[in-house]
C-alpha positions as CSV (number, residue, x, y, z in Angstrom):
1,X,29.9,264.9,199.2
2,X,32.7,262.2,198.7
3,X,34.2,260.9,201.9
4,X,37.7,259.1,201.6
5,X,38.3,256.3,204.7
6,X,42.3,256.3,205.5
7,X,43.6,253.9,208.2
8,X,46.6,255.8,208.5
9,X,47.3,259.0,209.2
10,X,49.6,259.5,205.8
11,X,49.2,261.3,202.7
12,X,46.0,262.9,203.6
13,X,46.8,265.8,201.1
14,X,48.0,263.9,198.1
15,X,44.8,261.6,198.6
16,X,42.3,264.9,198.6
17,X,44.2,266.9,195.9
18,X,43.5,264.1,193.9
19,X,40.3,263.1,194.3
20,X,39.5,266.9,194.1
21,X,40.6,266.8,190.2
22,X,38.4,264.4,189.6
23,X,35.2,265.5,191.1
24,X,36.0,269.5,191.5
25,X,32.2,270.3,191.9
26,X,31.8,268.4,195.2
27,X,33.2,268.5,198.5
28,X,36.1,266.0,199.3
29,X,36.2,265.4,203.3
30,X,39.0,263.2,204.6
31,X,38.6,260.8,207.8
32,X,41.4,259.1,209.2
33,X,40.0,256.2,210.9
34,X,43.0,255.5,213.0
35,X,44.5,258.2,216.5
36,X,41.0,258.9,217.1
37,X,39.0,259.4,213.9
38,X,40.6,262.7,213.1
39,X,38.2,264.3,210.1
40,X,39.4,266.5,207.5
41,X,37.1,268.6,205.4
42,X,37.1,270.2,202.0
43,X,40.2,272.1,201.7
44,X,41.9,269.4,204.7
45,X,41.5,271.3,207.6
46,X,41.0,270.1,211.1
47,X,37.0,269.6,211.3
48,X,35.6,267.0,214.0
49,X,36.2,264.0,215.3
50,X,34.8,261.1,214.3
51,X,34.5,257.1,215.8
52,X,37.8,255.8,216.0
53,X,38.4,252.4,214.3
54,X,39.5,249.3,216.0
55,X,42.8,248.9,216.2
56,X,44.4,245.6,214.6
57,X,41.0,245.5,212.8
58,X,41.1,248.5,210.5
59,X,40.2,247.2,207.5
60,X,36.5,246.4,209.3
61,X,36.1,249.3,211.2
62,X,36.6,251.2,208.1
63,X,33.8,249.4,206.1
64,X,31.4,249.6,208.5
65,X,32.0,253.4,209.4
66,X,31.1,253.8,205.7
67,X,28.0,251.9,205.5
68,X,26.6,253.6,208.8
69,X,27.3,256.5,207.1
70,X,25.5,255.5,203.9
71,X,22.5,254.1,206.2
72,X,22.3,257.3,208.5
73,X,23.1,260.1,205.8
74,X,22.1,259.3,201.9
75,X,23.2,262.1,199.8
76,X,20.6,264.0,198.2
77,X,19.2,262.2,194.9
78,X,20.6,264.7,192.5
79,X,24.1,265.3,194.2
80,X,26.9,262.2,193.2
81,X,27.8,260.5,196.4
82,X,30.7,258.1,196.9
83,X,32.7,256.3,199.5
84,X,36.5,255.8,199.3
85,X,38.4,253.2,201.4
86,X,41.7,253.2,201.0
87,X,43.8,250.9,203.7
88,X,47.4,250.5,204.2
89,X,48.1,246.6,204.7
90,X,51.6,244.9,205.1
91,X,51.9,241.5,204.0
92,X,52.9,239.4,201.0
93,X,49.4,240.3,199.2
94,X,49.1,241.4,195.3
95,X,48.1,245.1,194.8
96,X,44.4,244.9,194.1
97,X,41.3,247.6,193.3
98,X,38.0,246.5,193.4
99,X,34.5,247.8,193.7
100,X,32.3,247.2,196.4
101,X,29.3,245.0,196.2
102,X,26.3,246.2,193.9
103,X,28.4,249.0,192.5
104,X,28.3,248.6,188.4
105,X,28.1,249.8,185.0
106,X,24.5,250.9,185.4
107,X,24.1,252.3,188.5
108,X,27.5,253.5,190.0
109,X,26.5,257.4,188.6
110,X,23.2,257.3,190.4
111,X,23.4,255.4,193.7
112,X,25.3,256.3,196.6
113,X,28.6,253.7,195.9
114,X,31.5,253.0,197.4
115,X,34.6,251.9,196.1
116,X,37.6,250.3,198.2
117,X,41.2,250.5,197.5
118,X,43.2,248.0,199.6
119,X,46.6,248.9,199.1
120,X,49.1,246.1,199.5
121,X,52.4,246.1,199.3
122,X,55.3,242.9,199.2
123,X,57.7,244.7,200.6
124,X,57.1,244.2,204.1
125,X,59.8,246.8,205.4
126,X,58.1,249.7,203.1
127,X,54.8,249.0,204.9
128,X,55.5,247.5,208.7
129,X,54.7,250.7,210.9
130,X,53.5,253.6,210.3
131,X,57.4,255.5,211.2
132,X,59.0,253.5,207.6
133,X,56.5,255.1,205.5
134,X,57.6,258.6,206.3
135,X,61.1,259.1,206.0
136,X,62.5,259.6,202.4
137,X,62.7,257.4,199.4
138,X,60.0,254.8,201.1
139,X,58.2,257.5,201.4
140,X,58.4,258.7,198.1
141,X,57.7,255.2,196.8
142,X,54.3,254.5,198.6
143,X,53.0,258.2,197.4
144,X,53.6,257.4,193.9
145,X,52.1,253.8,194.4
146,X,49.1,254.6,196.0
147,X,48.4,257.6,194.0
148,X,48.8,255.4,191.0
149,X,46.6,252.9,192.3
150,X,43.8,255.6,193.0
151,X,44.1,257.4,189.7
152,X,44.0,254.4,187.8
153,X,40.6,253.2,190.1
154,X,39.0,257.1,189.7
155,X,39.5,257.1,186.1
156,X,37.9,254.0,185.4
157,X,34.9,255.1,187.8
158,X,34.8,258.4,186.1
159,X,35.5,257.3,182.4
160,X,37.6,260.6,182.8
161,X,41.5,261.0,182.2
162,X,43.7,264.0,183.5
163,X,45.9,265.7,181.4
164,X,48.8,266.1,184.1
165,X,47.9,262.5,185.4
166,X,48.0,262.0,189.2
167,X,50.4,265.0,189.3
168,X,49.4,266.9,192.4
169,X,50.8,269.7,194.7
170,X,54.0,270.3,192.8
171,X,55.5,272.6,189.8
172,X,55.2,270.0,186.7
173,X,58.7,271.2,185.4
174,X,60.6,270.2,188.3
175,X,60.4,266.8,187.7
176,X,62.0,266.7,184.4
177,X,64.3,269.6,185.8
178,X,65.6,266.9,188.1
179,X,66.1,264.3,185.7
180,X,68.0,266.4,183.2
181,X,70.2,267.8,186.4
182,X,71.4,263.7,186.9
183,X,72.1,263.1,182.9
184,X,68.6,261.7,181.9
185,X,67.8,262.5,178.1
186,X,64.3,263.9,177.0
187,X,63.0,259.9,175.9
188,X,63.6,258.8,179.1
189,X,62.0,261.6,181.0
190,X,59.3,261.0,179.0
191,X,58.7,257.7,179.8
192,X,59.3,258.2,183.4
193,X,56.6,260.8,183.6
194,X,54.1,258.5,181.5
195,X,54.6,255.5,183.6
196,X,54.6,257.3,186.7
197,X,52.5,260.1,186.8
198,X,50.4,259.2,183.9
199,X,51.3,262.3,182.2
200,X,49.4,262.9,178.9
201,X,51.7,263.1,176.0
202,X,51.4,266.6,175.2
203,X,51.3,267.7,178.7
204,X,54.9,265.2,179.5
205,X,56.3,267.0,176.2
206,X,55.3,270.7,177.9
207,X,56.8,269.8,181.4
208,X,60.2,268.8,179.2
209,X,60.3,271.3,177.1
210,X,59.7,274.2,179.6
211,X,62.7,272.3,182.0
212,X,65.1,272.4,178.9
213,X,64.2,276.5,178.7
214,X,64.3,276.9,182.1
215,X,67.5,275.1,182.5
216,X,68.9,277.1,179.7
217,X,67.8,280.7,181.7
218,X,69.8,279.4,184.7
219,X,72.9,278.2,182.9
220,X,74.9,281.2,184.5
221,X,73.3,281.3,188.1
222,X,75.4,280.6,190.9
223,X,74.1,278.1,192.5
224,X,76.8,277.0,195.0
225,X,77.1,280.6,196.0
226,X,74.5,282.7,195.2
227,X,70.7,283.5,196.2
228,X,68.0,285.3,195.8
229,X,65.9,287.4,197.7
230,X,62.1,287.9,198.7
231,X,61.2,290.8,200.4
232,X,57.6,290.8,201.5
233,X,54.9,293.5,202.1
234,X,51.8,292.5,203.6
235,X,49.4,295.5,202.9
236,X,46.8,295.2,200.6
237,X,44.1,298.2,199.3
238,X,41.4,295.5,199.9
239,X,41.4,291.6,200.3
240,X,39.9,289.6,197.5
241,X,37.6,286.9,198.1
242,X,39.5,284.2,196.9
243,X,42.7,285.5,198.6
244,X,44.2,283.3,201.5
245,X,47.6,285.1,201.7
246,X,49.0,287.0,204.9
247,X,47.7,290.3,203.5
248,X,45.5,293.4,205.3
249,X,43.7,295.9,204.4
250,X,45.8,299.0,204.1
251,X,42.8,301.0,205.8
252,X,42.9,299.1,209.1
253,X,47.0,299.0,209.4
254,X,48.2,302.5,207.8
255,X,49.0,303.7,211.0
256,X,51.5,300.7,211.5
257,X,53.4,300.3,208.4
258,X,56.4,302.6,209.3
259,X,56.4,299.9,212.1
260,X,56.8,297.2,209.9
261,X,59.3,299.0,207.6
262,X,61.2,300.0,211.1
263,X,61.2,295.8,211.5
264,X,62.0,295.1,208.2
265,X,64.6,297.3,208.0
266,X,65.9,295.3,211.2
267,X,65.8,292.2,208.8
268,X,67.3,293.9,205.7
269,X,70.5,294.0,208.3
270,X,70.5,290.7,209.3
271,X,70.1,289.0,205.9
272,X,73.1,291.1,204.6
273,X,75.3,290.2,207.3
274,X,74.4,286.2,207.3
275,X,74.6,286.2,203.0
276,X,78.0,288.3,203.4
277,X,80.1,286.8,200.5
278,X,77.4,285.4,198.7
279,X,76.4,286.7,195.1
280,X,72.8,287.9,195.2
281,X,71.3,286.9,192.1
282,X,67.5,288.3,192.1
283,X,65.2,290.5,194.0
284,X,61.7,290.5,194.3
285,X,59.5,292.3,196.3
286,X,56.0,291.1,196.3
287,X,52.9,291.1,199.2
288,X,50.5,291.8,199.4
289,X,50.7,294.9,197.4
290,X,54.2,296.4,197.7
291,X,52.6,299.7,196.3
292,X,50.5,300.2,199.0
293,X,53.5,301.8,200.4
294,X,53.7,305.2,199.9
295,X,56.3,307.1,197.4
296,X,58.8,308.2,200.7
297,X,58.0,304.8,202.7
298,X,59.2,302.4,199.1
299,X,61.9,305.2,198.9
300,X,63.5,304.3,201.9
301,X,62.9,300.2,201.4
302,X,64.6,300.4,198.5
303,X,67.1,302.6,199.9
304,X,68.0,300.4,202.1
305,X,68.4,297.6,200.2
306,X,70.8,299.1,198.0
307,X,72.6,299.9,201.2
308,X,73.2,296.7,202.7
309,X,73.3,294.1,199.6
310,X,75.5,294.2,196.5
311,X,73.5,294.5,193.1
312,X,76.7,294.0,190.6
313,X,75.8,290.9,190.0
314,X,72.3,291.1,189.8
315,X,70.2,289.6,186.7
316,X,66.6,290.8,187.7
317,X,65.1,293.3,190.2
318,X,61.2,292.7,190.1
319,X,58.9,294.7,192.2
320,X,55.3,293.5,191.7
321,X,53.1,296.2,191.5
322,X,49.9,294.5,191.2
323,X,46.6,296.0,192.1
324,X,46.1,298.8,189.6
325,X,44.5,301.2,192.4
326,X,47.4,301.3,194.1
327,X,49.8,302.8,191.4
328,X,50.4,306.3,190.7
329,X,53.0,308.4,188.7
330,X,55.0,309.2,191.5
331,X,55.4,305.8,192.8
332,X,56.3,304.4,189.3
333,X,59.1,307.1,189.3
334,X,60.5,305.9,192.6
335,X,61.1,302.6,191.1
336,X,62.8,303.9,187.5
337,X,64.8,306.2,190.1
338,X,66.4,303.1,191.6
339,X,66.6,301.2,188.3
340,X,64.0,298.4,188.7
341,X,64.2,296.3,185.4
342,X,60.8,294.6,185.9
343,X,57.1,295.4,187.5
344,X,53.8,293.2,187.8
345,X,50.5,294.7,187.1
346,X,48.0,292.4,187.9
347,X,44.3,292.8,186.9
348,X,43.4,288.6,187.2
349,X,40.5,289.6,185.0
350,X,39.1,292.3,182.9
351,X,35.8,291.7,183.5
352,X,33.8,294.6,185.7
353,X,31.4,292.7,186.8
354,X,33.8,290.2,188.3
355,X,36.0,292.7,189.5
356,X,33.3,293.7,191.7
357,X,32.5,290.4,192.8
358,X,35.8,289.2,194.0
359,X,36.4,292.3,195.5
360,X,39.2,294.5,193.4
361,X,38.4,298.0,193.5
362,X,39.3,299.0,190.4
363,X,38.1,299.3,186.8
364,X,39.0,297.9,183.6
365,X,39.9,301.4,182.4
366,X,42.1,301.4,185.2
367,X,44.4,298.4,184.2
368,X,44.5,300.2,181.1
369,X,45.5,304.0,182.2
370,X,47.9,302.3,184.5
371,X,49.8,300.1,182.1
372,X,49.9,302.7,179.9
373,X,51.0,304.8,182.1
374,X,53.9,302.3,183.2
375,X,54.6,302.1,179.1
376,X,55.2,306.0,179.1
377,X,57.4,306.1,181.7
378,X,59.8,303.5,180.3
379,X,59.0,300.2,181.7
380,X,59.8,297.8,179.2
381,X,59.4,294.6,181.1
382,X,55.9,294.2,182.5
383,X,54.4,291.2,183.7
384,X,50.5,290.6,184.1
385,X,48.6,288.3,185.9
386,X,45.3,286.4,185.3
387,X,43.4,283.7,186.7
388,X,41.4,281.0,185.3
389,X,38.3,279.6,187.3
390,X,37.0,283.1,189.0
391,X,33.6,283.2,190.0
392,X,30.8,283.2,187.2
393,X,33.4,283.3,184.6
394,X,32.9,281.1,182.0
395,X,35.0,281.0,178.0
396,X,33.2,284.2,177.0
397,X,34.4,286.0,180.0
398,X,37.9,284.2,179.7
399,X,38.0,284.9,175.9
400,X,37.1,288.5,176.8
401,X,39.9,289.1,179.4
402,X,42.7,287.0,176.8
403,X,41.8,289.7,173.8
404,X,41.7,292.9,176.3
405,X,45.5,291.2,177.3
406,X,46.8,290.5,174.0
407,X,45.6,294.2,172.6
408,X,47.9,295.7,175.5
409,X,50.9,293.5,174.8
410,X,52.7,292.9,178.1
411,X,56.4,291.2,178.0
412,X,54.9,288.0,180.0
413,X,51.9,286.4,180.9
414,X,51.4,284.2,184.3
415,X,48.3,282.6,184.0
416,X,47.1,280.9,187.6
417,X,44.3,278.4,188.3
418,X,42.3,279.7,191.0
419,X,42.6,277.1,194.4
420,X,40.4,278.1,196.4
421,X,42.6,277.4,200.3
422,X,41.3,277.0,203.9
423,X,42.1,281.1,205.1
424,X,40.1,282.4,201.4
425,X,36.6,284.2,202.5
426,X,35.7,281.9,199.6
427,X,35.7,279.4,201.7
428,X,35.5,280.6,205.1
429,X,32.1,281.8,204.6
430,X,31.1,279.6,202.0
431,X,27.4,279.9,203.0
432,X,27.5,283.6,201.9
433,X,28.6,282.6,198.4
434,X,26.2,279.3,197.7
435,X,25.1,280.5,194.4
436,X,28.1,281.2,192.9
437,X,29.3,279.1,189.5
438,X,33.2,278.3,189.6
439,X,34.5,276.6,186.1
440,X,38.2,275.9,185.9
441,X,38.2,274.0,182.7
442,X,41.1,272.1,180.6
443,X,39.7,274.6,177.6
444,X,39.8,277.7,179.7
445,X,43.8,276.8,180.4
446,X,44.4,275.9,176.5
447,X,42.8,278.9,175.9
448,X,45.1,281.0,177.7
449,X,47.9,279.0,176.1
């Protein structure tokens, strides 16, 4: 268990995600020691409440919460325990980490240790209430202090250094994607990102690169004018055990899709009247599993949207079939019939046994016979998906799923590292699933790559 101490109610999620890379095996709970002691657990969920500190004496209150704590609940001998305090202090002080008392070389991996990171700030008007620090570029500019202050105190704790840095809860590439927008050149962004985000350098030469392609794909969107649109269907054939999306099992709700078609249908009208004279750009209809949806029901959805939106300018329909047990000939046919350039079929591994586990009823063979299948028929832009960091999968198991992949050849890869969020059954019923191994390793990712 590590417990991070916050005086202020701010960056609660940046401070977690972070600590979280650093220590992914344990549980990371949050406690704000100011509006009544609010906790946050794992994931950073409401939990309990907890001792408010003093107020005007935060700093105190703080420390002393920590070493009841440590009095009234040692960790278990064999389980790494540690104790952040980060406070939030106006004043003309110098920016400082330091270790607690008794916490060294020798015995900071064994003993239950606590490290405190005072963070002080000159600028008085950044730092003076609790309202300056969350509006905009102040903001902004305390996140990226204090989570350079905290990566710089974990890494020399852990000995460890992260490849993306202190890069947390955002797409990599849309940094540099930013920068190149306002004239930067590639140097510069690279220095940014190092001195920043403490980038690696071949992980800061990724991020630019990609922006650069990524930049060139988008050359001829209109951005001013157009949009694209995201059409959503929340039926699944089963829910998968790491899955926190707003999905349902198709056997519980069959008897109320043509509901939510007659609804969405509603909202297919709306959209088209309220983007009237805009250029639609892409479509893409994911869920869920959009072929849950029988051959007449995605008939008449994509009826409609052909209806009520203009596709002359469109540069990419995607419909993301996904699970494998839920595509058959005829459905595959409904989408050639309206000219879909671009399906998903998404087996996340292709491994049985872990198939099983996580809840995806179907085989192996399937992926295959589908895919296959999809080939025959004249798809000629399929994506699939995998994750990395699935339960008991390990590099045999990755290596395994990567050489099934690359003998099928799809036209893209996405490649996900599995985050396991607050509404997954993963973590919901956590004690069901105590044994279970999760590795999400740096080599299982470069793997992949």
């Amino acid at each position: 268990m590590i417990t991070v101490h916050l005086n202020r109610e701010s960056f609660q999620y940046d401070v977690h995600s972070l600590v979280k890379a650093f220590y992914p095996e344990l549980e990371v709970r949050i406690v704000c020691d100011a509006d009544g002691g609010q906790e946050f657990s794992q994931i950073g969920q409401a939990a309990e409440r907890t001792p408010a500190g003093t107020c005007g004496a935060e700093r105190m209150a703080v420390k002393k919460t920590a070493e009841k704590e440590s009095e009234e609940a040692p960790e278990k001998e064999t389980q790494k325990s540690l104790t952040l305090v980060i406070s939030f202090v106006s004043g003309k002080e110098t920016q400082t980490i330091f270790p607690e008392e008794g916490v060294n070389e020798k015995n900071r991996e064994e003993d239950f240790s606590k490290i405190t990171v005072r963070f002080e700030k000159e600028d008085k008007t950044v730092l003076s209430d609790a309202a300056s620090i969350e509006k905009g570029t102040q903001r902004k500019e305390v996140k990226n202090i204090l989570k350079r202050l905290l990566y710089r105190m974990l890494s020399e704790y852990t000995g460890q250094k992260l490849p993306w840095g202190n890069l947390t809860g955002i797409r990599p590439t849309k940094i540099p994607m930013a920068l190149l927008e306002q004239g930067w050149k590639n140097s510069e962004i690279a220095q940014y990102m190092r001195d920043t985000y403490y980038t690696s350098n071949e992980k800061t030469s990724l991020a630019i690169m990609i922006a650069n392609r990524e930049r060139h794909i988008l050359r001829d969107i209109n951005f001013k004018d157009g949009y694209s649109l995201y059409v959503g269907i929340p039926f699944c054939p089963s829910i998968c055990l790491y899955c926190s999306f707003s999905s349902s099992p198709l056997h519980l709700w069959r008897d109320k899709v043509d509901a939510y078609l007659d609804a969405l249908c509603r909202e297919i009208d709306y959209a088209s009247e309220a983007f009237a004279g805009k250029e639609l750009n892409t479509v893409y209809i994911g869920g869920g599993t959009p072929t849950t949806l029988e051959p007449c029901q995605m008939e008449r959805l994509l009826t409609r949207l052909e209806q009520r939106f203009c596709f002359d300018r469109l540069k990419e329909f995607t419909v993301e079939a996904g699970r494998p047990d839920s595509i058959t000939r005829e459905k595959l046919q409904v989408l050639r019939d309206h000219g879909i350039t671009r399906i998903s079929i998404n087996p996340q591994t292709m491994n049985q046994s872990t198939l099983d586990l996580i809840g995806r009823r179907h085989t192996v063979e399937m992926v295959k016979e589908r895919f296959y299948m999809a080939r025959e028929m004249g798809f000629d832009n399929i994506n699939m998906d995998l994750i990395m960091g699935l339960p008991q999968e390990g590099m045999d198991e990755v290596r395994r799923t990567l050489d099934e992949i690359r003998a099928m050849k799809p036209d893209s890869l996405t490649v996900h590292s599995l985050a396991i969020k607050r509404a997954a059954r993963l973590n919901m019923f956590k004690e069901d699933y105590e044994g279970l191994t999760i590795q999400n390793t740096p080599e299982m990712i470069d793997l992949s790559a």
